[in-house]
N, C-alpha and C positions, 0 to 999 in steps of 0.2 A: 916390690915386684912390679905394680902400676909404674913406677919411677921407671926401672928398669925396659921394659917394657914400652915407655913414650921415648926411649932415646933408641932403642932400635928401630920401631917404627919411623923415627926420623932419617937415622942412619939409609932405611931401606929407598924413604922419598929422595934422600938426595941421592943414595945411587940410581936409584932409577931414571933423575935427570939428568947424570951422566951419560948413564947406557943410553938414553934417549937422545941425548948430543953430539953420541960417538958418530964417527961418518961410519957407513956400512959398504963396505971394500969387498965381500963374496958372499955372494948368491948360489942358490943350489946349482951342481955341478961343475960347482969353483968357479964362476963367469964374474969377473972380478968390478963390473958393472953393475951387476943385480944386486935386490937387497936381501939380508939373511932374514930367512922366516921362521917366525917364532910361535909359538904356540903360549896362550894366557886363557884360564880358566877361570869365569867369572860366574857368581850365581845373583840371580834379579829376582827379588820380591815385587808386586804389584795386584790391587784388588781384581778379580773376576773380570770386571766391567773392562777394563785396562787390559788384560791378555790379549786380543786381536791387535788391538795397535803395537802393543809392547813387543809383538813379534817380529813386524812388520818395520818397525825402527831398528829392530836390534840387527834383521838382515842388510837394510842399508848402512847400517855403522860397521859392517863388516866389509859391507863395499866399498866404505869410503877409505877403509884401511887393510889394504890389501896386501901387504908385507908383513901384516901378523895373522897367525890361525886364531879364531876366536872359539872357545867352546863354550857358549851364556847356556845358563840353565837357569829355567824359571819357576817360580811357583806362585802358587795364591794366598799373598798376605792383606787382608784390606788395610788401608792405613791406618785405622784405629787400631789396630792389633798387633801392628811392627814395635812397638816399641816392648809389649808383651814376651812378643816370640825371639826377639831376639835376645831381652837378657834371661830367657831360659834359657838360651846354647848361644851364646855370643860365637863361638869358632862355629858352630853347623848352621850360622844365620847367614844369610842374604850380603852377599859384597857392597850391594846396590840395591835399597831400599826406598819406596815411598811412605811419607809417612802421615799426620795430621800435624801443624807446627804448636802443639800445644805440648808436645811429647820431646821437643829437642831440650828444653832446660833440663829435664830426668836425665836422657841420654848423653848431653854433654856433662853433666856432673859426675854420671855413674862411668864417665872416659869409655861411651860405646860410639862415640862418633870421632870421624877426620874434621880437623881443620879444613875449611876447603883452600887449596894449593893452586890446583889448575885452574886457568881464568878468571882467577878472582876479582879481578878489577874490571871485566868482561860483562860478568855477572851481575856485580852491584848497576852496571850503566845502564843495563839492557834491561833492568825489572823495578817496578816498583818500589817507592820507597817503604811503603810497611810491609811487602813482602821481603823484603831486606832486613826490615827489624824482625820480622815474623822468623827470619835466620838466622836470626842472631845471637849469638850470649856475651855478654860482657864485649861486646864492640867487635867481636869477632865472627868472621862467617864460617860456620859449621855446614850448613845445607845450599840445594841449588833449588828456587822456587820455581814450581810446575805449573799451582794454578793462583788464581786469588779468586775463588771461589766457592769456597768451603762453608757452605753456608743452606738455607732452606727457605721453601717459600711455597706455592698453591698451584699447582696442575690444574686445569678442570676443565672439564665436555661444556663446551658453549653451548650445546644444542640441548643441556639439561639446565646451567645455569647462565645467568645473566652478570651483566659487570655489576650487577647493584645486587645480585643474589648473594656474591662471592664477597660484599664487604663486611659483614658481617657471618659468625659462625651459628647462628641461627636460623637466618636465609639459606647457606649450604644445608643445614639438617633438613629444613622443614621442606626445601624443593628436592634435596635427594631421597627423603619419604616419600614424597605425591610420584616419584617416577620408580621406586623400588630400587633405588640403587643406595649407595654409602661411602663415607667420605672417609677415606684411610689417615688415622693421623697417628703414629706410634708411638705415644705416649707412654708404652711401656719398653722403649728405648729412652734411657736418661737424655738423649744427645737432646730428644725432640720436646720430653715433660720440662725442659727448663723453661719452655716458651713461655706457658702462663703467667712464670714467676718472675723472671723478667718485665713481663707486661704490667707486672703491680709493683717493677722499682724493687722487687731483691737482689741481693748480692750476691755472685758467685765466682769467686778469682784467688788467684794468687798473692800475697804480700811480698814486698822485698824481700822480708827477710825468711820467703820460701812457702810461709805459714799460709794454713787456707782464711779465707773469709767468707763466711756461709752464713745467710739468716731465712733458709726457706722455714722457719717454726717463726715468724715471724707475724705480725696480726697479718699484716700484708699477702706473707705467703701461704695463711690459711685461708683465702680469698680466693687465691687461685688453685690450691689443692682444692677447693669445695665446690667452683667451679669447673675442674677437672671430671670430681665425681659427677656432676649433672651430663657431662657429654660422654661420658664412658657408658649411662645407661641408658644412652637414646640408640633405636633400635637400627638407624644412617650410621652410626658410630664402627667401624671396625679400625685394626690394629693389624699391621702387617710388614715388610718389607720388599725390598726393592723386585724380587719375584714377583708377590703378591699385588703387585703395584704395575709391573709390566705385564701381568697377564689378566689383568683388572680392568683397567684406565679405559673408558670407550666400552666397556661393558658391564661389569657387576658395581664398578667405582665411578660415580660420579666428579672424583676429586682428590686429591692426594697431596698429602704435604712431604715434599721430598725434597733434593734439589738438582742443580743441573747435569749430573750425572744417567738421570733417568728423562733427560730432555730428546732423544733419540728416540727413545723406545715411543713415550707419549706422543710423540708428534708424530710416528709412524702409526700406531694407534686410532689415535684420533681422527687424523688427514686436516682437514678446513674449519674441523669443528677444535683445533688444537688451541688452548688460552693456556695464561699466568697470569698469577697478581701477586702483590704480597700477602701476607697472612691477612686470616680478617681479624675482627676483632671481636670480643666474647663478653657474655653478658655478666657481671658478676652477684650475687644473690640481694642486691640493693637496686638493682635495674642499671648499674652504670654499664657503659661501652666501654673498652677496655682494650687497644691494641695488644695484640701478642708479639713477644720478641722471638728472636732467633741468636741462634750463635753466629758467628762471622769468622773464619781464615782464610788460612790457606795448606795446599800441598807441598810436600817439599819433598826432595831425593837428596840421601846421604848415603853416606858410604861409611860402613861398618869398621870399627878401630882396627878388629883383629883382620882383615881383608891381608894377602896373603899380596893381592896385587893394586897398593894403592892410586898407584896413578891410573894406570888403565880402568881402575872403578870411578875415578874422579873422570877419566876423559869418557867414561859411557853415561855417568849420571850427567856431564856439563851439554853434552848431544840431544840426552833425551827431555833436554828442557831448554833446548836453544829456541831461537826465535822462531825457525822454518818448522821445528817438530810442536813447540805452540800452539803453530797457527794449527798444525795437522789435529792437532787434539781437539782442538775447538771446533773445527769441521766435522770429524769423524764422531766427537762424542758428546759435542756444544759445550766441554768444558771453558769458562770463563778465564784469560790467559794472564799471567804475570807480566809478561813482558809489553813493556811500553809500545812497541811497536806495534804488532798486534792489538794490545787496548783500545789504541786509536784508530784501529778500523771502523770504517761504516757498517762492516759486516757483524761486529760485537757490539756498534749500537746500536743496530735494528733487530739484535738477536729478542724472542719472544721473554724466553724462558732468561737471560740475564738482564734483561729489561726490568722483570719481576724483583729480582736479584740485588739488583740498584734502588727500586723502589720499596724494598724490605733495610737495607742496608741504615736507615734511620734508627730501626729500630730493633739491631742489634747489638751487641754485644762480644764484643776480642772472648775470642776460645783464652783464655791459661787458666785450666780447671786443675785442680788438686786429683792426683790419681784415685784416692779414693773414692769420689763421687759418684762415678761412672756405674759399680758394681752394687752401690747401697741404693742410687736412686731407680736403677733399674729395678732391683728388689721392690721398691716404693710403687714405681709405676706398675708394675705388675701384680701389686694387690689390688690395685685399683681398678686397674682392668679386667681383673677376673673377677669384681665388684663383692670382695671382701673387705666386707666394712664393719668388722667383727670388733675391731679397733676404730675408735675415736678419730676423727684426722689431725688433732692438736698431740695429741699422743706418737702418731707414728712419724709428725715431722721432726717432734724432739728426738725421736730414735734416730734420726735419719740423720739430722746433725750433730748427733751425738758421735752417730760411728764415723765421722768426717771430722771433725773437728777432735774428739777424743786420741787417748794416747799418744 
């Protein structure tokens, strides 16, 4: 059926590139100059943060094509979650999808993505080379890259801490105690607990041949699970999200580890007192200084197998990641841009917050995590931070890589 199924979906790209080559000979009211208007119904996924803009592009790509009716309907998928929501209802998902590029090898395997068709040659010139791989499966481009961004790093009130406060995670505790504020770090989101364990050289990734590689039970990764427990019950320490973070930052938060998605809000926030840095660095239970890592991608837009209208989902995802809507994103939300042209503006390298971005980018780490990780180390970080320590932490790492690595 899959079989069957990839040759109509072809059948349908190539008629489409007919119909789209036919010349168009009558216009309403038979005016044998006009073009015939047609009506395509497309639906778009995109996180929260992304609805204002994604509205606002989807009314100009309607104007720029003005011989078809468009009817886009949208909803709220964060990108972490597309690839979730969509193979629960592959036909009721999203035509046109954002997603994390850590999720396209799942999705190209499981045949929930298009080939990309439309501009593909367009594509690869105008974006980054590992955003390009970051698209890629077996040498082929599946997705269109939106950001090279994907990634976390230190918000903080200048007017609380200092460039020398914020280099280490000790200096952030002890000067956001003396001013009653607290430094948000969400450690009981898996995305952000990897940081530690990174910082002491574990491994977290995918093998060739698909398998995970995971050693957070590791002597290394009990170093930083141990030093997790010590900043989870300092009294600066809270756990939060992107809410919590924007209606925080400049008042109850002295500092936030988040990334440049929430660089709008902060800087609004803030005003003059607005900084970044990279992460700092944490003490481990023998007195060492210890950088933390972060993860590293990017965003991508594809377009769903079952899409009813392939080209017209491939020519809205290739728009809402071309170079001019890029730049618009970076403007309107500081996200960090794929596209070469863009990247080399002066306006991305004076930017605050990708400034931070770059100067973290040493010490991270390519997203391609094993799906199961996401859901057990969540589990993990959220005993911790509910400071259930009922279990050993040599015990529940083994658990942790047990349910990742097992069956």
């Amino acid at each position: 059926m899959k079989k069957l199924f990839a040759i109509l979906v072809a059948l349908v790209l190539v008629l489409g590139m007919v119909v789209g080559c036919t010349p168009k000979t009558e216009g309403p009211g038979g005016d044998p100059e006009g073009p015939v208007s047609r009506e395509v119904k497309l639906k778009v996924w995109a996180a929260q943060e992304e609805q204002e803009l994604l509205a606002m592009l989807i009314e100009e790509f309607k104007a720029a094509n003005p011989d078809t009716t468009y009817i886009i309907e949208t909803g709220v998928v964060g990108e972490n979650d597309a690839k979730t929501r969509l193979q629960e209802d592959a036909e009721a998902a999203a035509d046109v999808f954002f997603f994390a590029h850590d999720q396209l090898r799942d999705l190209v395997i499981a045949e929930n993505l298009l080939e990309v068709t439309v501009s593909t040659e367009d594509v690869i010139a105008r974006n980054l080379e590992k955003s390009i791989v970051a698209a890629s499966f077996d040498d082929r481009l599946y997705a269109y890259p939106a950001t090279a961004d994907n990634g976390y790093f230190l918000f903080y009130d200048n007017s609380v801490l200092s460039e020398e406060d914020v280099q280490t995670l000790d200096g952030i505790l002890a000067k956001s105690n003396e001013a009653g504020k607290q430094l948000m770090f969400a450690v009981n989101d898996s995305w952000y607990l990897a940081s530690f364990f990174f910082g002491m050289g574990c491994t977290l990734t995918v093998g060739p041949n698909g398998k995970a590689i995971f050693d957070f039970n590791s002597e290394n990764g009990i170093i930083a699970a141990e030093a997790i427990k010590v900043m989870v019950q300092d009294p600066a320490f809270c756990v939060g999200d992107n809410a919590i973070f924007a209606g925080g930052i400049g008042s109850t938060l002295s500092a936030g580890v988040t990334g440049t998605w929430n660089a709008a809000a902060a800087k609004e926030a803030l005003g003059e007192n607005y900084a970044a840095a990279k992460l700092p660095t944490f003490t481990t239970a023998s007195g060492e200084q210890v950088q933390l890592g972060s993860f590293s991608g990017y965003k991508l837009v594809g377009v769903n197998a079952l899409t009813l209208q392939p080209i017209e989902a491939m020519r809205l995802a290739d728009f809402l990641t071309n170079e001019a809507n890029q730049a618009k994103r970076f403007e309107v939300r500081g996200l960090g841009p794929s596209n070469i042209a863009v990247f080399n503006t002066d306006a991305v390298a004076n930017d605050i917050a990708l400034r931070a971005l770059r100067e973290q980018s040493p010490f991270s780490v390519p997203q391609d995590v094993p799906g199961r990780y996401w859901g057990a180390a969540a589990a993990f970080g959220n005993t911790l931070t509910n400071l259930d320590f009922s279990v050993d932490i040599p015990t529940m790492l083994n658990d942790l890589v047990a349910s990742i690595l097992g069956g």
